[in-house]
Phi, psi and omega in degrees: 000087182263137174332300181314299174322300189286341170276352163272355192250341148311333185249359176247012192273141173314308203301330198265351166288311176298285169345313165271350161331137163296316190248064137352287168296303190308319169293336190274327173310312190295317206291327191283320188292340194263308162322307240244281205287297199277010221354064122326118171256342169219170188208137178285154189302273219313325195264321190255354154296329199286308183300327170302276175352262243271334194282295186322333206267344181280300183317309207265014133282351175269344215245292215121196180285049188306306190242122229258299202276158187301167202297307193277023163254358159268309180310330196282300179320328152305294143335299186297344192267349208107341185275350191217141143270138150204173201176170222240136180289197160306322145295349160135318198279163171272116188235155214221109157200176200309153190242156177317296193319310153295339162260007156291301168286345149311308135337293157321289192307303179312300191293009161299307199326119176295121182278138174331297175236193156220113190296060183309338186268332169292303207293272154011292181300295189303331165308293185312286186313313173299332200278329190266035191237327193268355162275329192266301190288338189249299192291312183314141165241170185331305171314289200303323173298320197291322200268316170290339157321307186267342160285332162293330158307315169275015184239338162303304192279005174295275233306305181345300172342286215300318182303315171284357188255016171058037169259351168303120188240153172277191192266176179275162180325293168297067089258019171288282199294343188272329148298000163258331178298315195314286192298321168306275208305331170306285172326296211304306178297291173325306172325294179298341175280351192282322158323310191262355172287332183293305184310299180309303157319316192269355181252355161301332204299294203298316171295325174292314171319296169313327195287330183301311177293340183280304214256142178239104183249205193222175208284355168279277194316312177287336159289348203276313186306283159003296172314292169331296163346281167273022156258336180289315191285289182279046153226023159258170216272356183274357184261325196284339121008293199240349191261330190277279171343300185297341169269330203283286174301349184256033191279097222308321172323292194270347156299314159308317177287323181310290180308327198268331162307311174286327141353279193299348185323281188319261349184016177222117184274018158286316205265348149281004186265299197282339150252109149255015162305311201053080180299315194283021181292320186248053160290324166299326190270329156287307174358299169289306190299318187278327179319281207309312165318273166353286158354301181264002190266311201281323141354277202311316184294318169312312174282316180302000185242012152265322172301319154308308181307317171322304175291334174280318184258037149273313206286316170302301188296343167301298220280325199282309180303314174290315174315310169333297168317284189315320176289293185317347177257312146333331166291311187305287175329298201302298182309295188259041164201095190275164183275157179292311216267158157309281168307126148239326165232156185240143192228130168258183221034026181242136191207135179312142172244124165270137215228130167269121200303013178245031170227030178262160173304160153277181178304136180232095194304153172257154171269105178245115178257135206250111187284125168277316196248158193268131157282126160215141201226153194254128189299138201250146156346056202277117202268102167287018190296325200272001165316298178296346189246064193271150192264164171241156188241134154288094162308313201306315198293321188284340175296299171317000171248336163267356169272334213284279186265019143329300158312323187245353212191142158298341202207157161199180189247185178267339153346289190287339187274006191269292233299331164283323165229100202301127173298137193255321205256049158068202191304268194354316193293324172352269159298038155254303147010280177282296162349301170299310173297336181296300176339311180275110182286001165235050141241185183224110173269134170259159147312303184315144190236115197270169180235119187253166140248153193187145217254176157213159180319322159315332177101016210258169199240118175229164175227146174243119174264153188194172196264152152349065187303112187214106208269094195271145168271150226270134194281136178264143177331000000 
């Protein structure tokens, strides 16, 4: 950190821009009540002017007229400095969320805050573990894994003991509350991080794109790119990273243990005395939410360089149809002015090939073969009655069946409901299935892909791979 450096990253950095802002409180305050307070990872134009309205209207009867212009003219200011992104969904509309650089400063800021304690022994302990987990995976030889491995075992079974002669104790308040600040300032910390993951992904995007556009292939090579694209975003270390988190949570086994863990969280009278906030109560459901987003985004980014691709040999082929154009209008000049000359045009790289008549084939007879008897055959039957009797898959039943188990569990896959209710009518009930989840932004279709068995009115038994089905319950308002 040398005085240049830091003095240029002072006048070009956002976060630090924001940070020096004259209206400072105000933007960090409104973006943290929408971001923050109201937890919104993206927001329609129409929802965060009406929330600016009321913020303004509130500040300048508390303050005076402090702040003179209308909300979507602080939103553009906003946008233009850098602190909101914005940008328009598939449909069309506008949506508004946090750029990395502001949730650096929030962050910042958040880390001001003076702390109760500060866990030093927890933080630690978490130091001590990465360093012997990164050594026992790297550093190690079979023998030496094989021998920590039987000293944890044998430091499991102390505690066992201790626990059946009841000498074991449990922890005390303070290593209570210092693991939960420990576990809090972590979430937290992730939440914010999700902005750059996002950023990071879109600028992996962005350098593949320019090389595409910098480069003139043909439409097998720009597809071949394409691919390339997307094995780079998930095999860079921020994509094997963020896809390996992202199988982990949607994993129904370990989603299930999240929600029962944060549950029994609450359920310890140390740790509802010291929040009664319950910060982590909807920690899975932001989680899933920015996960997911992050997902769809990085999808989205993909397609947009097919389309791109898409566009580029639209574009050849347009170049090819106008030469095309040309010549036929040159031929028609030509018919009604024929040239004095033989040469009329000239085409470069191009030169006649000449065949000499002594490379033409001789003559060759054909051979016709002369049918005595008529083929006969009796026209065969086809019965199409079952054409007409295509079965209906009833949704309203597959919801009732996926409320069914809604009801009892936060979340549940399309696994567990085949396995109660056997699919009968084949693929179709299948996309019906699927169909459903899509309709609903709180399911989840994951990439990752499972393998059903699954019946048809024949009775026939198949087995189908498809992606990872995960039916969420709809969150409340």
């Amino acid at each position: 950190m040398t005085y240049e450096y830091l003095k240029n990253l002072k006048n070009r950095h956002i976060a630090l821009k924001l940070l020096n802002s004259d209206n400072f409180a105000f933007i960090v305050s409104f973006i943290y009540f929408v971001f923050n307070t109201k937890r919104h990872i993206t927001v329609p134009q129409n929802v965060i002017e009406e929330y600016l309205e009321d913020f303004l209207n509130d500040l300048n009867r508390t303050y005076g007229e402090i702040f003179p212009k209308s909300a979507g003219e602080y939103l553009n200011d906003f946008t233009g400095s850098g602190y909101l992104k914005k940008y328009y969904d598939n449909s069309g509309e506008v949506l508004y969320e946090v750029t990395p650089y502001t949730q650096n400063a929030l962050e910042f800021i958040e880390n001001l805050e003076k702390s109760e304690f500060v866990g030093s022994r927890t933080k630690f302990n978490i130091i001590f573990e990465l360093l012997e987990e990164l050594a026992f995976e790297t550093n190690l030889s079979d023998e030496e894994r094989i021998g920590s491995l039987e000293r944890q075992k044998k430091e499991i079974d102390k505690k066992i003991e201790k626990i059946r002669r009841k000498e074991y104790l449990k922890f005390d308040s303070s290593r209570i509350k210092e693991h939960y600040m420990q576990i809090v300032e972590q979430s937290r910390k992730l939440l914010y991080d999700f902005s750059q993951i996002e950023y990071n992904f879109r600028e992996l995007n962005k350098e593949a794109a320019e090389q595409i556009l910098s480069a003139h292939h043909d439409k097998e090579r720009l597809l071949g790119s394409i691919f390339d694209v997307e094995e780079k975003i998930r095999e860079s270390d921020q994509g094997k990273s963020f896809f390996a988190f992202w199988q982990i949570l949607t994993d129904a086994g370990k989603n299930e243990q999240l929600s029962r863990l944060i549950e029994n969280l609450y359920e310890n009278s140390a740790i509802v005395e010291f929040d009664r906030d319950k910060a982590l109560k909807d920690l899975k459901y932001d989680l899933l939410n920015n996960a997911r987003k992050i997902s769809k985004v990085t999808t989205r980014l993909i397609e947009q360089l097919r389309r791109f691709l898409d566009d580029t040999v639209w574009i050849e082929h347009k170049k090819i149809l106008e030469l095309c154009k040309s010549v036929q209008k040159q031929a028609l000049e030509v018919r009604k002015a024929p040239p004095k000359t033989k040469a009329f045009l000239r085409i470069d790289g191009v030169k006649a090939e000449i065949d000499t008549v002594f490379e033409k084939k001789l003559c060759s007879i054909k051979t016709e073969s002369a049918f005595v008897h008529a083929l006969q055959e009796k026209p065969e039957e086809v019965d199409l009655t079952d054409f007409y009797h295509i079965f209906y898959v009833d949704e309203e039943e597959l919801k009732r069946r996926i409320a069914s188990f809604l009801q009892t569990k936060p979340q549940v896959s399309l696994q567990e409901i085949t396995v109660k209710f056997p699919v009968e009518k084949g693929v179709s009930e299948l996309v019906s299935y699927l169909s459903l989840a899509k309709k609903s932004p709180d399911h989840i279709v994951s990439e990752e892909h499972v393998t059903l068995e699954i019946g048809d009115e024949a009775g026939e038994r198949k087995r189908v791979k498809l992606p990872k089905v995960i039916y969420t319950r709809e969150r409340d308002a």
